[in-house]
VEXPA-456633 format. One line per 8 residues: number of its first residue (from 1); their letters; for each residue x, z negated, y of N, C-alpha, C. Coordinates in nm, 3 decimals, padded with zeros to 5 digits. Layout:
BEGIN
NUM	a	X Z Y X Z Y X Z Y | ...
This chain:
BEGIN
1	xxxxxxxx	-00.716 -01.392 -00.586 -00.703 -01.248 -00.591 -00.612 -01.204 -00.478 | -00.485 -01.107 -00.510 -00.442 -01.058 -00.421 -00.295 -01.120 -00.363 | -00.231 -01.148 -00.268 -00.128 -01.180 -00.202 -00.113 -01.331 -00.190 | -00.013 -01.399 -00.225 00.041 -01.502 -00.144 00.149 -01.522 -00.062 | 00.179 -01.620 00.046 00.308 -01.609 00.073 00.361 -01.761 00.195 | 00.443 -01.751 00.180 00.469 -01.904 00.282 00.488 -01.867 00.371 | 00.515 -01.778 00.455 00.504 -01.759 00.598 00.403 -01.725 00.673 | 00.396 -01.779 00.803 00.259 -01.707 00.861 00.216 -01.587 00.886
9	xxxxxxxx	00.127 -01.522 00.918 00.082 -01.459 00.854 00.121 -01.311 00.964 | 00.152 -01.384 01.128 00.196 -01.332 01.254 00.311 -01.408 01.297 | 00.431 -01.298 01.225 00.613 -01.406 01.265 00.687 -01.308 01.247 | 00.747 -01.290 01.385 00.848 -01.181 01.390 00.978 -01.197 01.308 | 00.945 -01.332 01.242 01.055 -01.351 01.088 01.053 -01.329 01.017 | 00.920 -01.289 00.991 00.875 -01.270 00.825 00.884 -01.100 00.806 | 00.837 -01.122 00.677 00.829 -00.903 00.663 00.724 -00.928 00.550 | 00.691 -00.783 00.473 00.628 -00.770 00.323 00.700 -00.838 00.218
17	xxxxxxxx	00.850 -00.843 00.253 00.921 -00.897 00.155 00.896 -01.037 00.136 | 00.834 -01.099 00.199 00.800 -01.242 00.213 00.649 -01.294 00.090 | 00.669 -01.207 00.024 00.470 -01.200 -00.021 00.504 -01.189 -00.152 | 00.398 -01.259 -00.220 00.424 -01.251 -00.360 00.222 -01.167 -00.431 | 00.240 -01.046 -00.512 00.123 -01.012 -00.534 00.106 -01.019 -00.715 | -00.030 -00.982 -00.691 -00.066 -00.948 -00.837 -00.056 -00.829 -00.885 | 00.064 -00.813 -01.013 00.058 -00.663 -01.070 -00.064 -00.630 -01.131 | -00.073 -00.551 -01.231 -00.202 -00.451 -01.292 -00.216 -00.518 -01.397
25	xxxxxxxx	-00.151 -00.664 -01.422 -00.156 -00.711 -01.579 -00.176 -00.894 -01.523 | -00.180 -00.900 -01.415 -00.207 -01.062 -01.329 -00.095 -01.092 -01.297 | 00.037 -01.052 -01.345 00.149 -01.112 -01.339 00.208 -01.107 -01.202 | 00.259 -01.235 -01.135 00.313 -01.218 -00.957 00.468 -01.133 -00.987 | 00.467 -01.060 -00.885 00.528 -00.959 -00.815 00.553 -01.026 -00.660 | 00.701 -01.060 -00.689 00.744 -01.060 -00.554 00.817 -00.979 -00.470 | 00.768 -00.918 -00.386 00.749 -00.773 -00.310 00.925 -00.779 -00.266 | 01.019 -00.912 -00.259 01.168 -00.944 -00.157 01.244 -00.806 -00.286
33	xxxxxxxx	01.159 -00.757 -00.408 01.232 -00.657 -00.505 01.271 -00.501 -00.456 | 01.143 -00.513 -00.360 01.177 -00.417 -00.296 01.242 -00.398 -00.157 | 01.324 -00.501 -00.122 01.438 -00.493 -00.020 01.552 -00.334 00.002 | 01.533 -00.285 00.092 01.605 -00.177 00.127 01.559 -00.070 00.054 | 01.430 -00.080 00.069 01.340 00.020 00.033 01.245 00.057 00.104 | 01.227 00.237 00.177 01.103 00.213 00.246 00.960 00.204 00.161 | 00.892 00.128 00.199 00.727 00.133 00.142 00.669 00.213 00.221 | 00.566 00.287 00.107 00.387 00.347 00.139 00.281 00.269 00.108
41	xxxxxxxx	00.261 00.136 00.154 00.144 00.062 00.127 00.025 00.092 00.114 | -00.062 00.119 00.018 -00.228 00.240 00.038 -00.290 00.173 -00.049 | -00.415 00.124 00.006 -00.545 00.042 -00.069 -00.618 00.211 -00.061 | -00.631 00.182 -00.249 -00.710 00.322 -00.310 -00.797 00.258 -00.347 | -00.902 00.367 -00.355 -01.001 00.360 -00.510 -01.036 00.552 -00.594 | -01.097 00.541 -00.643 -01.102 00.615 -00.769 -01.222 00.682 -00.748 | -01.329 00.689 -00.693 -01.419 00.750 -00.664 -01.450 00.771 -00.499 | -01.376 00.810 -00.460 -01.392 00.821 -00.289 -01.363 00.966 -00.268
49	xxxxxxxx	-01.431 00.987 -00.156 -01.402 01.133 -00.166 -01.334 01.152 -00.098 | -01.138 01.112 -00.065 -01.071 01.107 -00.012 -00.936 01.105 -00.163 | -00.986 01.098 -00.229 -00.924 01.048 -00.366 -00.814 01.149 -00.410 | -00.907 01.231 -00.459 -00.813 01.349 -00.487 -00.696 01.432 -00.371 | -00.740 01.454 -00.255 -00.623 01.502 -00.162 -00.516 01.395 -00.131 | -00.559 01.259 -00.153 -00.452 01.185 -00.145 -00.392 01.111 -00.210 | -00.409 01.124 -00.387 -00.346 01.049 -00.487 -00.238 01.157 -00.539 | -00.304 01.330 -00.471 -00.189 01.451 -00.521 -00.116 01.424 -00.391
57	xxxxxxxx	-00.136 01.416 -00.291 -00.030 01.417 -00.215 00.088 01.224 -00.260 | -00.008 01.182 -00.262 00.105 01.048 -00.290 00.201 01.058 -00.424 | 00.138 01.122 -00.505 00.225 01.172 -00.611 00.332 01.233 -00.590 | 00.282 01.400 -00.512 00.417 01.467 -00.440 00.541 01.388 -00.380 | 00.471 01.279 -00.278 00.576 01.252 -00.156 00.668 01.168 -00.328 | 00.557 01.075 -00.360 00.646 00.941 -00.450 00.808 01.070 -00.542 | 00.727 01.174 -00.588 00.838 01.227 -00.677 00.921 01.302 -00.620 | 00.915 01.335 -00.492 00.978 01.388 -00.349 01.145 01.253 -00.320
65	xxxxxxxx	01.091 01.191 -00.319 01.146 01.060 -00.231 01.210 00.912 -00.322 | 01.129 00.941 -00.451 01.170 00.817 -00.528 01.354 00.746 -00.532 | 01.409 00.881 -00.555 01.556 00.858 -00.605 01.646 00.837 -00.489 | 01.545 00.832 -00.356 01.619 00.830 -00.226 01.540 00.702 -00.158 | 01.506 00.583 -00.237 01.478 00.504 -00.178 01.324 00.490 -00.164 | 01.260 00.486 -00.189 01.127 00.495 -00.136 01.050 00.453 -00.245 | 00.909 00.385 -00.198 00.845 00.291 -00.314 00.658 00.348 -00.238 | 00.576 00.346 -00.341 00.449 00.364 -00.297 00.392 00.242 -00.371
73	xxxxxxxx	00.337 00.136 -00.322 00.251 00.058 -00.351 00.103 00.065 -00.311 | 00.052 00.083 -00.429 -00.081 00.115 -00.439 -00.208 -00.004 -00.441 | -00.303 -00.060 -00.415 -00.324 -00.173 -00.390 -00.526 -00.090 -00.430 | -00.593 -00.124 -00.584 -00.724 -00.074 -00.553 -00.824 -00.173 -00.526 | -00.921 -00.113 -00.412 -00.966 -00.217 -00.347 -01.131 -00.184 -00.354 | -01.212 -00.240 -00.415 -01.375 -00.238 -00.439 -01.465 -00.274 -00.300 | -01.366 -00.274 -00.208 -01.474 -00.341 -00.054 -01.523 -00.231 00.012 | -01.555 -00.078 -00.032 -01.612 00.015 00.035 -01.656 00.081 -00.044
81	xxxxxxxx	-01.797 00.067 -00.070 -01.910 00.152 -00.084 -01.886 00.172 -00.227 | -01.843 00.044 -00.301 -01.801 -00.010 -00.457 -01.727 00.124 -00.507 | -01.589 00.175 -00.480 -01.560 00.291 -00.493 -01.423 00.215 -00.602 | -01.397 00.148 -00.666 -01.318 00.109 -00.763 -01.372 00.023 -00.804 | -01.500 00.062 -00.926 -01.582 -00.049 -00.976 -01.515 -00.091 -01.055 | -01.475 -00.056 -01.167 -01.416 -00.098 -01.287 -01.311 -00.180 -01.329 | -01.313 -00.223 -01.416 -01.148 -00.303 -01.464 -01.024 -00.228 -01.411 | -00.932 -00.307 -01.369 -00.802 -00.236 -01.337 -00.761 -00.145 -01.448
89	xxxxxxxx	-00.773 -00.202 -01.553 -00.741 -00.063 -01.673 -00.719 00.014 -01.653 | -00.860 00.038 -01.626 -00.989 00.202 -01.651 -00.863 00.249 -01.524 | -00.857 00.204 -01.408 -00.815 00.235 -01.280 -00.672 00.269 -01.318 | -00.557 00.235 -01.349 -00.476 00.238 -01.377 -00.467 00.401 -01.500 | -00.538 00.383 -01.585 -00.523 00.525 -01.707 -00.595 00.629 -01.611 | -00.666 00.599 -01.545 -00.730 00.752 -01.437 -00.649 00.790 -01.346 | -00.549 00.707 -01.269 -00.480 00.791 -01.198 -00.340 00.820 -01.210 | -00.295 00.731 -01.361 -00.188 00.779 -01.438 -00.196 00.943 -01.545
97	xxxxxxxx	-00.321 00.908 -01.552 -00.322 01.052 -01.650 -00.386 01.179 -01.568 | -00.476 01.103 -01.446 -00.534 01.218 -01.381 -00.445 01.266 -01.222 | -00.345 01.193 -01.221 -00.295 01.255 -01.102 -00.124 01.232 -01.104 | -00.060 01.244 -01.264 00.057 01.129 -01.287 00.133 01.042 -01.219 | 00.040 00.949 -01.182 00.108 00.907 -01.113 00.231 00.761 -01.164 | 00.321 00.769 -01.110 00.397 00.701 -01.152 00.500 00.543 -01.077 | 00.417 00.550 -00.928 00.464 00.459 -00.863 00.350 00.305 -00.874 | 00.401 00.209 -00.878 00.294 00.105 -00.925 00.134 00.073 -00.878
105	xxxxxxxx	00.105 00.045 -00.951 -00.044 00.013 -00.894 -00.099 -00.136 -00.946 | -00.123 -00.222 -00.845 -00.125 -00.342 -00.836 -00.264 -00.403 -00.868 | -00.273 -00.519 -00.860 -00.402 -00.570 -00.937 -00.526 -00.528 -00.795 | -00.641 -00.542 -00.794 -00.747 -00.532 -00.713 -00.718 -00.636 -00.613 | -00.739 -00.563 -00.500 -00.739 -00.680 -00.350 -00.843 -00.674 -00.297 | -00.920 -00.748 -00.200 -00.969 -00.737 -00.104 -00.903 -00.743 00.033 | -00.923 -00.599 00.118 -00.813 -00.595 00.260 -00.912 -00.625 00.343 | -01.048 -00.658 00.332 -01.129 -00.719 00.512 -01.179 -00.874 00.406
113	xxxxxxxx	-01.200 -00.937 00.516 -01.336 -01.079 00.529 -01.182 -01.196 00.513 | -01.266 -01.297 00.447 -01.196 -01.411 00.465 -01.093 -01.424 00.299 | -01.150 -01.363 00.255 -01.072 -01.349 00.087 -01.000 -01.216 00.119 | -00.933 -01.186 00.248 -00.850 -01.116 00.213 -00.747 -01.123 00.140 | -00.660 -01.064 00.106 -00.484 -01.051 00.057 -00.422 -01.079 00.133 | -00.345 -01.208 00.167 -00.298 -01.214 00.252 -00.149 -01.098 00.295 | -00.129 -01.030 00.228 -00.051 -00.904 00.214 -00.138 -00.854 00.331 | -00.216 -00.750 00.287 -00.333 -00.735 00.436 -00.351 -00.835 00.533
121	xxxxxxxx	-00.351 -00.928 00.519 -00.367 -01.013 00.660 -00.242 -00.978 00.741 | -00.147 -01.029 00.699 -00.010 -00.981 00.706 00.008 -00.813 00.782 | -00.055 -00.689 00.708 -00.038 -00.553 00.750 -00.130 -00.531 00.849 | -00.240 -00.544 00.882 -00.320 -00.559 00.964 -00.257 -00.661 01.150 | -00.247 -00.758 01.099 -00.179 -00.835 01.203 -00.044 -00.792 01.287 | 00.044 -00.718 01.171 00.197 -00.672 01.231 00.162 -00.546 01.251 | 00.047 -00.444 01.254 00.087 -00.298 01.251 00.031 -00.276 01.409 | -00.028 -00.327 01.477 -00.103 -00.336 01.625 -00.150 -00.176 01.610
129	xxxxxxxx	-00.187 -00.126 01.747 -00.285 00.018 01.752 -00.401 -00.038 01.754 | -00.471 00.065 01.831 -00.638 00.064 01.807 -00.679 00.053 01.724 | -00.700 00.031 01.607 -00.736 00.017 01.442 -00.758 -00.114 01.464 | -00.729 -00.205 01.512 -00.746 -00.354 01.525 -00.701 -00.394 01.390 | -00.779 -00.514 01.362 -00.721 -00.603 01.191 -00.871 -00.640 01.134 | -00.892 -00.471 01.130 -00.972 -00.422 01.004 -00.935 -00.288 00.960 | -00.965 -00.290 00.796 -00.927 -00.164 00.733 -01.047 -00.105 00.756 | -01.057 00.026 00.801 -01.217 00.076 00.805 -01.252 00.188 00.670
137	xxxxxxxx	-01.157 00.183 00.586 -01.143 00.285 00.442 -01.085 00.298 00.330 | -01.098 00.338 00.255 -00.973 00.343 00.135 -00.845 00.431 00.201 | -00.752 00.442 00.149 -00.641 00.529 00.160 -00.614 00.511 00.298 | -00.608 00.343 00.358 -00.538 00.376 00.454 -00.395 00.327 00.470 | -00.297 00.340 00.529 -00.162 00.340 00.491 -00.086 00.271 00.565 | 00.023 00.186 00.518 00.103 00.150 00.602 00.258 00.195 00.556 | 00.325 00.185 00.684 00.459 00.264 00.662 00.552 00.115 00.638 | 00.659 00.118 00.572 00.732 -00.022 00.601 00.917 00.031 00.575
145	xxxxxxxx	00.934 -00.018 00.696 01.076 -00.041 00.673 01.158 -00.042 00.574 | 01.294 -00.077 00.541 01.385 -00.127 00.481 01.373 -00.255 00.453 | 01.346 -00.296 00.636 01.335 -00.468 00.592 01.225 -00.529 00.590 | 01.159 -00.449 00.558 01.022 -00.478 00.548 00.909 -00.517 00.632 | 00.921 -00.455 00.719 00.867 -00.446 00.907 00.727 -00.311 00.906 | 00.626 -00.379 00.928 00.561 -00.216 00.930 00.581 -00.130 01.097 | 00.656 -00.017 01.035 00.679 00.080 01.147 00.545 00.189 01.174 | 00.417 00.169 01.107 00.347 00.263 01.097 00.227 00.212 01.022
153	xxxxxxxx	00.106 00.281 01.098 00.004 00.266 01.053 -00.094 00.364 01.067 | -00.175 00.433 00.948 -00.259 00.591 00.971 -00.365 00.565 00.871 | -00.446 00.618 00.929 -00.602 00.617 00.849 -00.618 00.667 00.780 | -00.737 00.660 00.685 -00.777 00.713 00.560 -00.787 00.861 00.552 | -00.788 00.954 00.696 -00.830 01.055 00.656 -00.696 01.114 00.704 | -00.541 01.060 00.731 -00.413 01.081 00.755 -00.338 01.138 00.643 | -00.347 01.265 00.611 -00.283 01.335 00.475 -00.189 01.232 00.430 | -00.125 01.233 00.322 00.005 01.111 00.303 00.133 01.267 00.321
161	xxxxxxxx	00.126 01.371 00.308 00.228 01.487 00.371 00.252 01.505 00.486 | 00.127 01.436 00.584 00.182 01.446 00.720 00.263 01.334 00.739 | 00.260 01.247 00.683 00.379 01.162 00.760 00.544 01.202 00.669 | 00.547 01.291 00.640 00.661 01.247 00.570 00.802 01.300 00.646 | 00.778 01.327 00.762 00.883 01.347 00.859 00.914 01.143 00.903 | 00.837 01.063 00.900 00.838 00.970 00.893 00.880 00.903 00.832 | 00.844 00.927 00.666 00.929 00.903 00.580 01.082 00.933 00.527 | 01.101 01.043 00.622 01.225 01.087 00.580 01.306 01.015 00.667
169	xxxxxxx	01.250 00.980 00.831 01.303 00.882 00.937 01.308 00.776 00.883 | 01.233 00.697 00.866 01.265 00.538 00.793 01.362 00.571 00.713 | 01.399 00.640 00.587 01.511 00.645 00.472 01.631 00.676 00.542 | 01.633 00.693 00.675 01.778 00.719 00.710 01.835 00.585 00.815 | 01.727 00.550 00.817 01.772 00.377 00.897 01.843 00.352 00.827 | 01.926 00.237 00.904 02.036 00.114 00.777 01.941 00.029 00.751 | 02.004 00.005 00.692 01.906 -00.168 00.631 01.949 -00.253 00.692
């Protein structure tokens, strides 16, 4: 379940682009597609009560920002308080029809314990801050580069509109 990738997991060589995941259908997704693109990395779920203020705001920024570079990878994750019980399906038609959303949403991960994603092992390890390398919620976020470097890391209860002075900074880096 979740991320693979051949580099370690803490290497100022590596990036996200280095990782290969599971889309919404099992099929690997290797993330090097989104090269010179900034990412919104966000482990959701569907019943949290954080859900709604931040699947409309991720919608906004995604249809804000899409045509200028910018990618939201969505990642739903069942490790808090079983808040994405269901088949990816179900997960996938609820927040396509209930919030249109239109930027991808990837197969189910786990982001804490030893079955993490190594994608999360990976975001956790490179984003440093007090947050340490645990997720403590759904919707929490990472910012990523061009080259796929996380420049940013904000918690679950971090609007996804407040960063987008951030987002508009990363899209003007070079690659």
């Amino acid at each position: 379940m979740g991320a693979t990738s051949s580099s370690s997991i803490v290497d100022n060589n590596s990036s996200v682009h280095d990782f290969t995941v599971k889309d919404k259908k099992g099929e690997d997704v290797n993330l090097s597609i989104y090269k010179g693109k900034v990412l919104l990395i966000v482990n959701v779920a569907s019943k949290c009560g954080l859900t709604n203020s931040n699947y409309t705001q991720l919608t906004e920024l995604y249809k804000k920002y899409k045509d200028k570079g910018f990618e939201i990878l969505a990642f739903p994750c069942n490790q808090f308080l079983q808040q994405e019980p269901g088949p990816i399906e179900e997960t996938v038609q609820y927040v396509c029809e209930r919030f249109n959303a239109e930027y991808p949403i990837f197969g189910k991960v786990k982001v804490n314990g030893s079955n993490s994603a190594p994608l999360y092992k990976y975001l956790k390890a490179n984003s440093g801050g007090f947050m340490g390398t645990t997720i403590k919620w759904n919707f929490t976020k990472f910012l990523i580069s061009k080259k796929g470097k996380v420049i940013g890391r904000m918690g679950p209860r971090t609007e996804p509109s407040s960063i987008e002075a951030d987002i508009q900074k990363a899209l003007e880096e070079p690659e």
